[in-house]
N, C-alpha and C positions, 0 to 999 in steps of 0.2 A: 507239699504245701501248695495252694490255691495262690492266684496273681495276686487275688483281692487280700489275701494276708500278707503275701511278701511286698507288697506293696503298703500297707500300714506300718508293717515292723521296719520297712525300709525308713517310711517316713520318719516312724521315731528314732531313727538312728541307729536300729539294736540290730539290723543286718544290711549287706549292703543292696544296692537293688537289683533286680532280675535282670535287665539287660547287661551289669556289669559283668556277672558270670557266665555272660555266653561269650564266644567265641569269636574273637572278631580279625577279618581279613585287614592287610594290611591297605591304607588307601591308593589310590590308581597313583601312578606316577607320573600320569601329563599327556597318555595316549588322547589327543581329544582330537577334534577337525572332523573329518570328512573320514565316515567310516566305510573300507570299501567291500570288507565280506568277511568270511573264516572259513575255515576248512577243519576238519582234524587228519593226522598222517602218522603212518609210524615212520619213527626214523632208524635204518637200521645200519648195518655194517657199509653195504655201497653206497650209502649216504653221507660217509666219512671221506669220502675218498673224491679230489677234484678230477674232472674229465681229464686233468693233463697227468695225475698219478700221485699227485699230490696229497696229504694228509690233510683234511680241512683242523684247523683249531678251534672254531667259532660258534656258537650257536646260528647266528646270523649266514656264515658260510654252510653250513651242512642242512640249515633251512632251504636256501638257495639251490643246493645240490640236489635235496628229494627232490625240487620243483623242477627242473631240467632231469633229470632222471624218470619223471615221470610226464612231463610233455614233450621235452628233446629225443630223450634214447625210450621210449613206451617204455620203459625197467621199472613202473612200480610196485613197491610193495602189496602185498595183499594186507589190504586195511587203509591203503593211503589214499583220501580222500580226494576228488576232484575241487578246484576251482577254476575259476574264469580272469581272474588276475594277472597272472606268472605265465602266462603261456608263450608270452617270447620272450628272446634272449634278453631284450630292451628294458621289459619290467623285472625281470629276473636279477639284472644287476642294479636294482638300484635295493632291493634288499640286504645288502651289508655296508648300505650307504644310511640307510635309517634309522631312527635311533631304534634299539630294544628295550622294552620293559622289563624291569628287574625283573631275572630267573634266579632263582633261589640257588646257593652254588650246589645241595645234590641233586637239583635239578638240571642243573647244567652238566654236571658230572654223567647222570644216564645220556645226555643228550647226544654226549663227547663220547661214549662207549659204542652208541648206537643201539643202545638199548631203550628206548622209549615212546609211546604214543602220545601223541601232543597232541594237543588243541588252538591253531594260529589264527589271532584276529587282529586284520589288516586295515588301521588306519592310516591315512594320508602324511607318510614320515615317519607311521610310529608303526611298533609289531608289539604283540600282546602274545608271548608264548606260556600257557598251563597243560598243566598234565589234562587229558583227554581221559 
């Protein structure tokens, strides 16, 4: 069917209308302010793990870990993106300090495995993480 019919039969009521049955993302959850970049990265197994040997549990901690992993100790992944954000220790810790945007929990769950390529967009307090 044509716009121009589902859009009459919408009108009469006899279907519902085309924008209903698409697909729609859930709305942002508040990341707004001062957007400062994104990157994409994969997160992998030594991304789990904190520099003292520790097991990270967090999304927000093993985000922080790729980005010391890959500006602290050069150990990045092949695939994990550069940015200009995270490059000292300074701005590095303030990411398990700000809020996260809801991750869907099997999202979170690859993230926890170390199994996952993300997509992190950094605004001013907030972190925007989707699958890449």
């Amino acid at each position: 069917m044509n716009k121009l019919l589902l859009g009459i039969l919408a009108a009469a009521g006899l279907v519902a209308p085309f924008q209903a049955a698409q697909p729609r993302l859930p709305p942002a959850q508040g990341c707004r302010g001062n957007f400062l970049g994104s990157y994409s990265t994969v997160i992998s197994a030594q991304d789990l793990v904190a520099s003292d040997g520790l097991r990270l549990g967090t999304v927000q901690g093993i985000i922080q870990q790729d980005r010391a992993n890959l500006h602290r100790f050069h150990r990045g992944d092949r695939g994990d993106g550069y940015d200009d954000m995270f490059l000292s220790a300074e701005s590095r810790a303030l990411i398990p300090r700000w809020r996260l945007q809801v991750v869907p929990p099997p999202f979170a769950a690859a993230i926890r495995r170390g199994n996952a390529r993300i997509n992190v967009r950094v605004f001013e307090g907030c972190i925007e993480v989707r699958p890449a």
